[in-house]
N, C-alpha and C positions, 0 to 999 in steps of 0.2 A: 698661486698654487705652486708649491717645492716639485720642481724637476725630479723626473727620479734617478737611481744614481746605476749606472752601471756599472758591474768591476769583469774587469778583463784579465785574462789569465793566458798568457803566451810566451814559449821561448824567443819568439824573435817579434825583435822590436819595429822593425818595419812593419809586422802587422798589426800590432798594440797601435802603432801610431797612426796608422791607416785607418780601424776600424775607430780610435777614440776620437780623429779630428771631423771625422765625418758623423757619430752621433753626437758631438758636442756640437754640430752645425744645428744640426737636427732638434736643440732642446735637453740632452741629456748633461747629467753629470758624471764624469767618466773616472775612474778609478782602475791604475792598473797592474796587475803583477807578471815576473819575469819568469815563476815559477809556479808548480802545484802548492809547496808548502808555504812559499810567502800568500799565496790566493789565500791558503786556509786561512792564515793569522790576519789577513785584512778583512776577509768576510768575518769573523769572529768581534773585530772591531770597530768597524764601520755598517755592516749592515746592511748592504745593496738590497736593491730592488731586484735586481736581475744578475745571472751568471753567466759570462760569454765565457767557454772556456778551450784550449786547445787539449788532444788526447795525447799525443806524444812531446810529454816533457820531464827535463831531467827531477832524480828526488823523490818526487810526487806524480804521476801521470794525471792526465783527466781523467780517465776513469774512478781512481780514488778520488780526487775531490768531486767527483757528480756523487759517489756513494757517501758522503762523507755530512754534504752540506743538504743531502736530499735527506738521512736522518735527521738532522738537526734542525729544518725549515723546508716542513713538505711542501709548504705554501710560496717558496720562491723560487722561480722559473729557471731551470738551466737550460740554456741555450750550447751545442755543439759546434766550433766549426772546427773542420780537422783536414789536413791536405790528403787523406787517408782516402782512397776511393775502394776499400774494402768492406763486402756489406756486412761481416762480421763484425766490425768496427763498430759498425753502426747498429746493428742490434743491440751487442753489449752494453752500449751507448744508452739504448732506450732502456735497454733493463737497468741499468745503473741508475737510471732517477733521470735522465732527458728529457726536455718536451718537445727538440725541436731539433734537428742534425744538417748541418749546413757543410755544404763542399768548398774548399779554398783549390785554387783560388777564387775569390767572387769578384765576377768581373761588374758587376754592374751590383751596387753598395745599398741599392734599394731594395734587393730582398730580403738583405741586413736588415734594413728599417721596420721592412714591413714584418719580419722575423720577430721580430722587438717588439713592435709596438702588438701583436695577437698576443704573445706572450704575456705583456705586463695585462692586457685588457682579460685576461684570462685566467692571472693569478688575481686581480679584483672581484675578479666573476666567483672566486671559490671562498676569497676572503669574508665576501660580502654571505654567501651560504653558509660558511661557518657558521659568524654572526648569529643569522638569521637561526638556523639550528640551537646555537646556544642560546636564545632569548626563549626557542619555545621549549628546549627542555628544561630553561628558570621557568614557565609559566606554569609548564607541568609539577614541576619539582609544588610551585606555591598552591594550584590547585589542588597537589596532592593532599599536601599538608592540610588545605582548608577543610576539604573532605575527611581526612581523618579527626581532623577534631569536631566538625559536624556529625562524624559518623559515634562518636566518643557520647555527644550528646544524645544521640538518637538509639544507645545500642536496649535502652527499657521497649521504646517504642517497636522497634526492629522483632524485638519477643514477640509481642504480641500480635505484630503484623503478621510475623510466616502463622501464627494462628489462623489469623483472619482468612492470608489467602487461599489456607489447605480449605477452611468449610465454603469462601466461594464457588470453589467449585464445585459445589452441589447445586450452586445456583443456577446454573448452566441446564440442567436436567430438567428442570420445570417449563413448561410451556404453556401455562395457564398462569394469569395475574392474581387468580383469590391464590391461586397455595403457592405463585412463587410470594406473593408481600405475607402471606403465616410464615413461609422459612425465614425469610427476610428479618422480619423485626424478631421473632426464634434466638437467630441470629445474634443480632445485634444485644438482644438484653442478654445473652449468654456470656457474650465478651466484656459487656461491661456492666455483669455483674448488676443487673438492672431486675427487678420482678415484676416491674406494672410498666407500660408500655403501651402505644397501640402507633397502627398504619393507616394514613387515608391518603386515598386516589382524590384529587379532583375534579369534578365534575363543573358543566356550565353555573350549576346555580348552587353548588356546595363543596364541601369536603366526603365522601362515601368510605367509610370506615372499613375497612378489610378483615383487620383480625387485631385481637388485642391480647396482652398478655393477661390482665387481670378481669374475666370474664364481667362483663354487669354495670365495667365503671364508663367504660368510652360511650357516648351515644352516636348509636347508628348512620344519624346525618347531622353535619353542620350546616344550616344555611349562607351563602352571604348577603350582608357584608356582615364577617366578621367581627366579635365585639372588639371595641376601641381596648386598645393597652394586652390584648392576652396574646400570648404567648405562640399560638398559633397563629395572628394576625402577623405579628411581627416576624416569625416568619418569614413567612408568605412577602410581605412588603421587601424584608434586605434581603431575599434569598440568599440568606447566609446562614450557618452553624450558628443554633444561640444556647447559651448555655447562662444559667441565671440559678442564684442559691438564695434561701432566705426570702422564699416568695412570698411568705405573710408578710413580710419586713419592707418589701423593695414596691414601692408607690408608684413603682414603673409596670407594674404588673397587676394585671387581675388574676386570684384565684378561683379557681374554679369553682370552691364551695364544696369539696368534697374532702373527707378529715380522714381520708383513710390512708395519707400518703407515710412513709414509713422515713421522710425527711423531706426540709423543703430546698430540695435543689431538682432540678430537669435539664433535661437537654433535648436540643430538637434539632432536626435533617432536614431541608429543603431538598427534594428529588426533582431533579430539574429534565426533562424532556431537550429530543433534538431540534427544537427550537430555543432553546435558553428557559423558556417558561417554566415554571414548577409543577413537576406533574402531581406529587404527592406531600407529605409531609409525615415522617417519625419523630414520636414523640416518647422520651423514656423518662422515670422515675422510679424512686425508693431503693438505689442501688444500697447492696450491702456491701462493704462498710459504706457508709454516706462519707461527704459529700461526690457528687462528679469533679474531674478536675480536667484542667487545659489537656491532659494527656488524652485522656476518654475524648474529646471532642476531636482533636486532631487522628486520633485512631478512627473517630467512628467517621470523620471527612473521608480518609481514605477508604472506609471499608464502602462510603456509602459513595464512592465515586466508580467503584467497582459495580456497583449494584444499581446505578443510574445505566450504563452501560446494557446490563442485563437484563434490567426492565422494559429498556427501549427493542431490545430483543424477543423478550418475551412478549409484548404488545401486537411486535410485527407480525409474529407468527401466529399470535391468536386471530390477529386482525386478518391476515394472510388465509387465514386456512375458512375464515367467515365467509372470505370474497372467493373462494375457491369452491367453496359448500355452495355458492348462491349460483355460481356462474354454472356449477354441475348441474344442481337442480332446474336450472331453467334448460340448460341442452338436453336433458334426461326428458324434459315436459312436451320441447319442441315439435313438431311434425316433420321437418326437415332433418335428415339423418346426417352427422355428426361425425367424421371421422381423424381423428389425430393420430400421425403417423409420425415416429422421431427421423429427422430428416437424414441422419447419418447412418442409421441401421437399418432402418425401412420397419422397426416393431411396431406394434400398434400400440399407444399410449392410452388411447382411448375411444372406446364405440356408443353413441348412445343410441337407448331401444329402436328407434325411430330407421336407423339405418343398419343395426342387426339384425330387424326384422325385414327389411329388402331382401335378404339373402338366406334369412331361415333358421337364424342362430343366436344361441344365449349372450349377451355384450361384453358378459364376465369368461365366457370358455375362451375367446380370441385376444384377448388383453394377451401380448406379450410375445404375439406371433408376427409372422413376416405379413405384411400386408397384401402383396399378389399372392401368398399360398391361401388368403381367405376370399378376399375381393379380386375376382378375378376377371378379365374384360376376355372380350370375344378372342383376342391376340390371345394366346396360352402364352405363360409364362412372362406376359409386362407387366410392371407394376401398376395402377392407377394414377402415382403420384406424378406431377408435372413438374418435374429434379429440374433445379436451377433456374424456373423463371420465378416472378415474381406472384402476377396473379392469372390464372387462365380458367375460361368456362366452354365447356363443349358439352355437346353430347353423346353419352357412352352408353354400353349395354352390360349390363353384369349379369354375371351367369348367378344363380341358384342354388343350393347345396342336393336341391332334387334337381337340376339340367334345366331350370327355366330362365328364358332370358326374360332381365328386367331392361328397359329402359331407362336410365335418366339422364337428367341435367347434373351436370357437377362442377363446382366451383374450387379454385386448387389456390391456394395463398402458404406466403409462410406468414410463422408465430413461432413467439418462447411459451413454453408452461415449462414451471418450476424450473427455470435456469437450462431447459434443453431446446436446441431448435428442431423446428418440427414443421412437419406440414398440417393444413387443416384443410381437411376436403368437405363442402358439403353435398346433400345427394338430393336432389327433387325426382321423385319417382312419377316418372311420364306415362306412366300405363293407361291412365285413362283418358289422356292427352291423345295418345296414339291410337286408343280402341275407337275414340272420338272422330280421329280422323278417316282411320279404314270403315269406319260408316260410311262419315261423309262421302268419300270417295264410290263407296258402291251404290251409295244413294245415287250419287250424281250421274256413274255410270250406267246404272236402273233409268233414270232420267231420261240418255241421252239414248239408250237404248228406243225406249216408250216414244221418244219423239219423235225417234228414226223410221219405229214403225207406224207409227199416226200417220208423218209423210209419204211411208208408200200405199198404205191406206186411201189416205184421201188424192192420192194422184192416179190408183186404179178405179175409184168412182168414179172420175170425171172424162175415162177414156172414150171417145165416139168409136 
């Protein structure tokens, strides 16, 4: 490894020779001038690694050569030693291009060293970030480039995308599958120019047809397994974009049999589900002009990857709102009354009859209110809810909208519905638990009564 070289810049030569015999101990290569302007002319031709240089000297000072060679090589380190112990010296110093301001005399030559040696490891440190800077703005510079001329190729496709994305978002709006797959394939044969078309969902044992563009031709259900070679099979098997012209012609395909097509080219979508699986398949034909081409396919991948997206949305929500009807229905049915409270506002999210009729009121007037100003316990003014535990069951008394206390049993849990957290209370109404027991109790006291008097009954018979 080349040493690196240091050039020294001093009026006096006792220090040139002091500071050079002791970093050529050290490993360097030492280089040295008597003045600022011979400094400059040696740095200009030799090229140091580092600049030691003094402030006070004749000619040229340090100061101009620290301004001089910090223009010209931000990247090499000038080092100051100056017998100067003025701290303006030494700021002007730093602002002149310095990195490092040393006191003479230095009695001990290893802060030299060690002066030195941060230095050089410090102009590496920035060399090396250069570097690294300029390779990644070649990388950008070449990614640029690759992108504009991708972009040069793409800019047909590019049209007809900001098309595509303005009518997705009408897809968005739909929250039912029969009319979001009629917009859907609407869609699709609009952009490309397609008239006959259709959409199917599938099903365990088929394909279930959605909507078609050319009423009468799609049939309603496809069984499987699908026939060998047609076009939906295939499909369905690469789930992949197929696109196929000259289908009387091409022995790799079955037609369908039906002669009303307006050319023989199609193209078909595999709709794939969040599982990878295919949830559906689009199939278009009879574009005007014919044939389909590579563009139409890679236009209708993107639109139809937009639209995989939205269908898995739209499912959930259909699916969502089925499991939401069923789980209402059944608490609406319940006997045990039903109360969901949002855990942050204390509203009532939801009352079913069961536990609006505890209290005397419609399920639908209280939806939206504070829950102690409807359900109210003997305490005025506490809530029911049991804020911040987990699960708890006790038994409490609710007032009446006429003043009647009810009794019951209540059970306090959290829960989400629709993305909020909530309490769910439920209510068992003890009233005839309790009417049950204050029988009991006076039966028993009737009882204990009757036997009390039997006893002194039959003890005043037997008096002599």
């Amino acid at each position: 490894m080349t040493p690196s070289r240091i050039l020294i810049i001093d009026d006096e030569k006792a220090v040139r020779n002091s500071f050079g015999a002791h970093l050529e101990d050290c490993g360097y290569q030492i280089i040295t001038a008597e003045n600022g302007r011979l400094g400059l002319d040696l740095f200009e031709r030799e090229s140091p690694d580092l600049v030691l240089v003094d402030l006070r000297m004749p000619e040229v000072d340090g100061l101009q050569v620290l301004k001089t060679i910090s223009q010209q090589s931000p990247l090499t380190p000038l080092l100051v030693a100056s017998g100067t112990g003025i701290i303006n010296d030494a700021v002007e110093a730093l602002h002149c291009g310095a990195w490092d301001y040393l006191l003479k005399p230095i009695a001990d030559l290893s802060i030299l060293t060690h002066a030195v040696s941060a230095a050089l490891e410090k102009a590496q440190l920035r060399k090396e970030n250069l570097a690294y800077r300029e390779h990644l703005e070649q990388l950008v510079e070449e990614r640029t480039a690759a992108l504009e001329k991708a972009n040069t190729h793409l800019s047909q496709i590019n049209i007809r995308l900001r098309q595509i994305v303005e009518t997705t978002r009408s897809l968005s709006f739909c929250h039912e599958v029969q009319a979001f797959g009629s917009l859907l394939l609407e869609e699709f044969g609009q952009h490309m120019l397609a008239t006959g078309g259709s959409i199917y969902l599938k099903e365990k044992t088929g394909l279930r047809l959605v909507h078609a563009l050319d009423q009468g031709h799609a049939t309603a259900f496809i069984p499987f397994p699908l026939p060998e070679k047609s076009l939906f099979q295939r499909a369905l098997s690469e789930s992949q974009p197929v696109l196929v012209n000259n289908i009387g012609e091409n022995k790799a395909v079955v037609p369908s049999g039906w002669t009303g097509y307006t050319d023989g080219s199609a193209l078909l979508f595999p709709l794939p589900d969040e599982a990878g699986d295919t949830a559906g398949i689009m199939a278009l034909h009879s574009k005007t002009p014919p044939p389909f081409v590579d563009q139409d396919r890679e236009i209708g991948t993107i639109l139809a990857s937009y639209s995989c997206e939205a269908l898995r949305a739209v499912r959930a929500s259909e699916a969502l709102r089925e499991s939401a009807a069923r789980f209402r229905k059944i608490l609406d049915t319940i006997p045990t009354g039903i109360l969901i409270v949002d855990a942050a506002t204390h509203e009532i999210v939801y009352t079913n009859p069961s536990a609006a009729g505890l209290i005397g009121v419609d399920p639908r007037s209280i939806t939206g209110k504070i829950c102690n100003e409807v359900f109210a316990t003997m305490r005025a003014g506490t809530c029911p809810m049991a804020l911040g535990k987990e699960s708890v069951q006790a038994e409490r008394t609710l007032l009446t909208v006429d003043g009647r206390e009810v009794p019951v049993l209540k059970t306090v849990s959290r829960t989400t519905l629709e993305g909020r957290e909530c309490f769910m209370e439920s209510f068992i109404d003890l009233t005839e638990q309790t009417r049950a027991e204050v029988d009991k109790e006076t039966l028993e006291t009737q009882l204990r009564q009757a036997q009390k008097m039997e006893a002194l009954g039959t003890g005043r018979g037997h008096r002599p």
